[in-house]
C-alpha positions as CSV (number, residue, x, y, z in Angstrom):
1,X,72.0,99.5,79.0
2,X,75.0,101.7,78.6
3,X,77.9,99.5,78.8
4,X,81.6,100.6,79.5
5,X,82.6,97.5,78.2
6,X,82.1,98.0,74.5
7,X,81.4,101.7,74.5
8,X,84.6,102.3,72.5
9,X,84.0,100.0,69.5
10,X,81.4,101.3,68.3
11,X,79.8,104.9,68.4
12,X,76.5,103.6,67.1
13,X,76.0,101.3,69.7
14,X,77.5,104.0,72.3
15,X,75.1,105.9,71.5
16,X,72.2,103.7,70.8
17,X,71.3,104.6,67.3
18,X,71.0,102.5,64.4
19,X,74.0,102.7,61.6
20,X,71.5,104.5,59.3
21,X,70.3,106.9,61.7
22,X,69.6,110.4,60.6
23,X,71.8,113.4,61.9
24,X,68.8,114.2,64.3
25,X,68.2,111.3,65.6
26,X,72.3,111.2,66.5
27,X,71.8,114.3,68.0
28,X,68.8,113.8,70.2
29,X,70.3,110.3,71.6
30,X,73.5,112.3,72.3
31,X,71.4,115.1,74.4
32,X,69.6,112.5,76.6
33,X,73.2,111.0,77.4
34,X,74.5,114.4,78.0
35,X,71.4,115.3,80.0
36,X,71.5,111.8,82.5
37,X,75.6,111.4,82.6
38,X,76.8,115.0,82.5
39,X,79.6,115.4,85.1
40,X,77.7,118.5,86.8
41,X,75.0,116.4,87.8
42,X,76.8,113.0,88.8
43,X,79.9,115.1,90.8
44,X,79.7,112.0,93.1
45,X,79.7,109.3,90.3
46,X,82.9,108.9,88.4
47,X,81.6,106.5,86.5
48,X,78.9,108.8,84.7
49,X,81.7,111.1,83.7
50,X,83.1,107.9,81.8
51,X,80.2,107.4,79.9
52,X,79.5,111.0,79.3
53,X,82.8,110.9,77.9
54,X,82.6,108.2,75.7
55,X,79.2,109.8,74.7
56,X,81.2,113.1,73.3
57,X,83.6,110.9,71.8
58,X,80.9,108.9,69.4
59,X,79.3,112.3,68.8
60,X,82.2,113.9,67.7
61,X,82.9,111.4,65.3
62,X,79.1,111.0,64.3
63,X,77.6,114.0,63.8
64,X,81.1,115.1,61.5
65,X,79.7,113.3,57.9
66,X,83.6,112.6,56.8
67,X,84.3,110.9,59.4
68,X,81.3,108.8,60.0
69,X,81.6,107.7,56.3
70,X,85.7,107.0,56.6
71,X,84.2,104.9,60.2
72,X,81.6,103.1,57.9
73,X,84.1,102.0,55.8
74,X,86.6,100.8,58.2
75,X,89.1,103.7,57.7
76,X,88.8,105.3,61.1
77,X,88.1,103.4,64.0
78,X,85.7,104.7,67.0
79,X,88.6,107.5,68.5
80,X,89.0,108.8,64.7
81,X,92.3,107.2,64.5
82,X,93.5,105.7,60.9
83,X,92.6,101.7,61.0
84,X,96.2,101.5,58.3
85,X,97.7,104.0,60.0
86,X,101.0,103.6,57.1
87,X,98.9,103.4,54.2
88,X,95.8,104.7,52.4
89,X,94.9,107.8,54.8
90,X,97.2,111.1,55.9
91,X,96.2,113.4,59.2
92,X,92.9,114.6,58.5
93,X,91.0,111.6,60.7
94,X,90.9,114.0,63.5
95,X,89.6,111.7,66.7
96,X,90.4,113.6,69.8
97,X,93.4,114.7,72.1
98,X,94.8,115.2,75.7
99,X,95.1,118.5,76.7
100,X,98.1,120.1,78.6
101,X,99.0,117.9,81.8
102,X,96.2,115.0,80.6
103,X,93.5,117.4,82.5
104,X,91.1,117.2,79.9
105,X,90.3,116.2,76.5
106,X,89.7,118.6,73.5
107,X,87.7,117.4,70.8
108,X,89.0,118.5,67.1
109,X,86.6,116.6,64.5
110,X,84.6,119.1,62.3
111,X,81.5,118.3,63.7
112,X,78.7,120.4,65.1
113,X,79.7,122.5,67.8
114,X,78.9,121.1,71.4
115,X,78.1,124.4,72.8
116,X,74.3,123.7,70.2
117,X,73.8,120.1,72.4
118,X,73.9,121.9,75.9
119,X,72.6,125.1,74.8
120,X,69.5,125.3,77.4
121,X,70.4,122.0,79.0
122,X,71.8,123.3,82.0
123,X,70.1,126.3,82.5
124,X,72.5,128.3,80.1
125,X,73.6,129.2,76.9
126,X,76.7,128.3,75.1
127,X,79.4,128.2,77.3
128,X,76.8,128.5,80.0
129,X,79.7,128.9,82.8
130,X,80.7,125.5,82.2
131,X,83.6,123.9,80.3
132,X,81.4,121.2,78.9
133,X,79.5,123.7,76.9
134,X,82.9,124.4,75.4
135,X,83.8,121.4,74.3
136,X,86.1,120.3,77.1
137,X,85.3,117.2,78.7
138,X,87.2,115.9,81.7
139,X,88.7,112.5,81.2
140,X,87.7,109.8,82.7
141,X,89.4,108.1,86.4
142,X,90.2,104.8,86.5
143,X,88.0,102.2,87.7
144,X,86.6,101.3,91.4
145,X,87.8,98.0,93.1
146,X,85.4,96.1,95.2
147,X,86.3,94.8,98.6
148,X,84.6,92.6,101.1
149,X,86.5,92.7,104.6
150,X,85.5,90.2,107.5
151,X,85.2,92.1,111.0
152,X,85.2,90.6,114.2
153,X,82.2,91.1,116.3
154,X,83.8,92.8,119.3
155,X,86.0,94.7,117.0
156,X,83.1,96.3,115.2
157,X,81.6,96.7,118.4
158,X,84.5,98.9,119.4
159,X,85.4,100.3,116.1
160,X,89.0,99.1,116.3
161,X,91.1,99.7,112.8
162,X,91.0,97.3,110.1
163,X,94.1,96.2,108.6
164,X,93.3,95.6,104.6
165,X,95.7,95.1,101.7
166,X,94.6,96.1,98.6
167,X,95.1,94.6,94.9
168,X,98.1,97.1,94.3
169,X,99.9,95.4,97.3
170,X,99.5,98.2,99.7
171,X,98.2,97.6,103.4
172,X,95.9,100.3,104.7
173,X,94.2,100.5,108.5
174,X,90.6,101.5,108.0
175,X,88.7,102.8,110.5
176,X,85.3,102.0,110.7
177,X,82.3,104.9,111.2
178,X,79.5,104.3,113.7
179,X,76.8,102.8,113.1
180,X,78.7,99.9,111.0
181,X,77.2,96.7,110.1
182,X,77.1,94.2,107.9
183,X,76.5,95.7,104.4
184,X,78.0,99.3,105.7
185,X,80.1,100.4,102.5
186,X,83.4,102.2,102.9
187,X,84.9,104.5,100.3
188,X,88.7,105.0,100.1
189,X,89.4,107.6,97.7
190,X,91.8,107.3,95.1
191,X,92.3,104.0,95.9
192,X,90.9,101.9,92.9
193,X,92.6,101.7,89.6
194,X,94.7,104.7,87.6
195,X,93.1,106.4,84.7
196,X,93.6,109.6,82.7
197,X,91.4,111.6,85.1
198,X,92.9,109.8,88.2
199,X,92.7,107.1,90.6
200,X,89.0,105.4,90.8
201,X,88.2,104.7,94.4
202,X,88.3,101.2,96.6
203,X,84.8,100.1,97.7
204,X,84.9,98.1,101.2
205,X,82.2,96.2,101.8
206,X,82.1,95.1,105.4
207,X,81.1,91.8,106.5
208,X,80.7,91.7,110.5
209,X,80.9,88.4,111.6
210,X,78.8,86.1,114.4
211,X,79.8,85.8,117.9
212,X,79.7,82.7,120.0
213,X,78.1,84.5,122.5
214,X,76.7,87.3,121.9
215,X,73.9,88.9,119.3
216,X,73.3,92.5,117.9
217,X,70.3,94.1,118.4
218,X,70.1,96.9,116.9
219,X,73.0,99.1,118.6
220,X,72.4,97.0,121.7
221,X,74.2,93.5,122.5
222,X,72.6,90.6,124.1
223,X,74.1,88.2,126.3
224,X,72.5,85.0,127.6
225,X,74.4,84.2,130.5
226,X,74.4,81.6,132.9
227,X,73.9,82.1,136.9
228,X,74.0,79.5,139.9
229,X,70.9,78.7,142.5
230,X,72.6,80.5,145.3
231,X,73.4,83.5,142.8
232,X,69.9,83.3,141.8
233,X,68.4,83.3,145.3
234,X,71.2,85.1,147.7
235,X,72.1,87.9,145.1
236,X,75.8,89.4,144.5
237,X,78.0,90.5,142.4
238,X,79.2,88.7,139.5
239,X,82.0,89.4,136.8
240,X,80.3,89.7,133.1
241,X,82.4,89.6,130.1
242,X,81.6,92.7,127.7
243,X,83.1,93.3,124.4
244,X,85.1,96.0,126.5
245,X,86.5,93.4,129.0
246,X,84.9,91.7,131.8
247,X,83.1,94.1,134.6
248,X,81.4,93.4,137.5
249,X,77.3,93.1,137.9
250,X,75.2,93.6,140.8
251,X,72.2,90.2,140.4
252,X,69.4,91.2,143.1
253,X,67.9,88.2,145.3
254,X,65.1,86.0,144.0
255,X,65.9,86.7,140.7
256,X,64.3,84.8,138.1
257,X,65.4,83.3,134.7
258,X,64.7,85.1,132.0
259,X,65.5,88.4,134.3
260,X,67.4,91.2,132.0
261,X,69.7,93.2,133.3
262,X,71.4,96.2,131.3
263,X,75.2,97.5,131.5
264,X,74.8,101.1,130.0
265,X,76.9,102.0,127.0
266,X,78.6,98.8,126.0
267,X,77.1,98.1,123.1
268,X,77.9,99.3,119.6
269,X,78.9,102.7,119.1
270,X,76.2,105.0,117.4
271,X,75.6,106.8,114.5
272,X,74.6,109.9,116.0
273,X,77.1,109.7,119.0
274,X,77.0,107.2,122.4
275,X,76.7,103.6,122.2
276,X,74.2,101.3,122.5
277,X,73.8,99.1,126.1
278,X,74.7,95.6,126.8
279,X,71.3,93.8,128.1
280,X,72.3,90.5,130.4
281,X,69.1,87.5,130.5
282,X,70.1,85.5,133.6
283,X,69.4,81.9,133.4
284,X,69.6,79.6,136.3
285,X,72.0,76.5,135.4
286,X,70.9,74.3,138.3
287,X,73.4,71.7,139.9
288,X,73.6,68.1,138.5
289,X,72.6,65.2,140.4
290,X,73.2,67.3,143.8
291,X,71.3,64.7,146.1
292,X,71.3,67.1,149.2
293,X,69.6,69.7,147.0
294,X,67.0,67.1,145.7
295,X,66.6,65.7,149.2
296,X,65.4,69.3,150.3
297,X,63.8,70.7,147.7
298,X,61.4,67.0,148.7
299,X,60.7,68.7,152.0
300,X,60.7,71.9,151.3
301,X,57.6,74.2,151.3
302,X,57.8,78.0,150.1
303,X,56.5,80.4,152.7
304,X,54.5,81.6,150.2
305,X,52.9,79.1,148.3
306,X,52.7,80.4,144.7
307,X,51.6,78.7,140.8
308,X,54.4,79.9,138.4
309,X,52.1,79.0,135.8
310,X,49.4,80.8,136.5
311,X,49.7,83.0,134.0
312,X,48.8,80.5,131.2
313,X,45.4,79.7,133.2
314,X,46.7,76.4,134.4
């Protein structure tokens, strides 16, 4: 496991390799690290450019035999820089630099020459069109900061902005993308912490939470919602509440529980464009302890006589 943790304290262990590992074994475990966390495969990973970095920075220091004996005996530590720094060693530690403007580090230790590493590893020769087969090496940004941001249920539904503030005290409105749910991950570029190569980025997390009322499905909301006898049986119009505002719906006659009715396009919006619907299951809520209704439902026959369990055989 390549760790970012302790990749500066020691080179061996940055780059896997025992202390008494031969020059070629150095070199090959450098070239695998070059191959998997070179920058121009991992443009979308700022975190493989770190290691890569750290990567050229052990190599540097391991495949130059001076230094890596001045390291073994505690003169130079893992960058090349003196450990006694007023005592007992002058300038020739070399280590590595900042270029002009920080925009990239230059590696000075008399080492083997990169451009021999990447030769054929990209598809070109030394130099190859790119500045790593020169020896330049971008630095690294700063690290990303993890966020998890709790969004209402209607708000997600509607993709209203998200006020957030982040660890460096400032407040930011996020607007979510369609198609969000809990889990969807939100990148906000440059936000994260400063480094030599930049800002890393803020990851937001979102966490959508329940609703009293109603349930996602899919890009569809459900609603379970309540509807009297004489709505049930007469029919009519009756105001529905939608994550949109109340609106009104049309209930046919005789309709029965369980009965789902859909309002078009107020449901979540979706990833591809439109939103979902809103689907409405009537259930009849049935007066309590209404003694005239019990005293005719007693002598009251249906026109037509029917089983509403037939269904089930019984």
């Amino acid at each position: 496991m390549f760790d970012t943790e302790t990749m500066a304290a020691d080179p061996y262990t940055t780059l896997g390799v025992a202390r008494g590992a031969s020059e070629t074994e150095i070199k090959k475990a450098y070239r695998n690290l070059a191959k998997e966390f070179h920058p121009d495969r991992n443009s979308d990973n700022p975190q493989a450019t770190e290691k890569f970095s750290a990567a050229t920075v052990a190599y540097d220091l391991l495949s130059d035999k001076d230094k890596r004996a001045q390291f073994d005996r505690g003169e130079i530590d893992a960058e090349g820089n003196p450990t006694h720094p007023f005592g007992g060693m002058g300038a020739q530690g070399g280590g590595f630099r900042r270029g002009q403007g920080g925009s990239q580090f230059e590696f000075s230790g008399g080492g083997e020459d990169l451009g021999d590493i990447f030769e054929g590893l990209f598809g070109g020769g030394r130099g190859g069109g790119s500045p790593f087969g020169r020896r330049q090496v971008p630095p690294p940004k700063g690290r990303d900061v993890g966020y998890r941001l709790a969004v209402p249920f209607e708000g997600a539904a509607r993709l209203d902005k998200q006020r957030i503030t982040l660890a460096s005290g400032k407040t930011i409105d996020l607007k979510l993308s369609p198609g969000v749910e809990t889990g969807t991950q939100m990148k906000l570029a440059g936000q994260g912490e400063a480094g030599p190569g930049g800002n890393g980025d803020a990851l937001v997390t979102i966490m959508v939470q329940p609703h009293k009322f109603y349930q996602r499905d899919g890009d569809n909301i459900r609603l379970d919602l309540p509807i009297g006898l004489d709505e049930a049986v007469l029919g009519g119009k009756i105001k529905v509440p939608t994550v949109d505002g109340a609106v009104m719906l049309t209930v046919p006659k005789n309709a029965a529980s369980g009965k789902t009715l859909r309002l078009k396009g107020k449901g979540f919006h979706k990833k591809g464009g439109g939103r979902g619907d809103q689907l409405v299951r009537l259930e009849i809520d049935l007066p309590r302890n209404d003694a005239a209704l019990a005293e005719f439902v007693k002598d009251w026959k249906p026109s037509t006589p029917q089983n509403p369990r037939s269904e089930f055989g019984v």
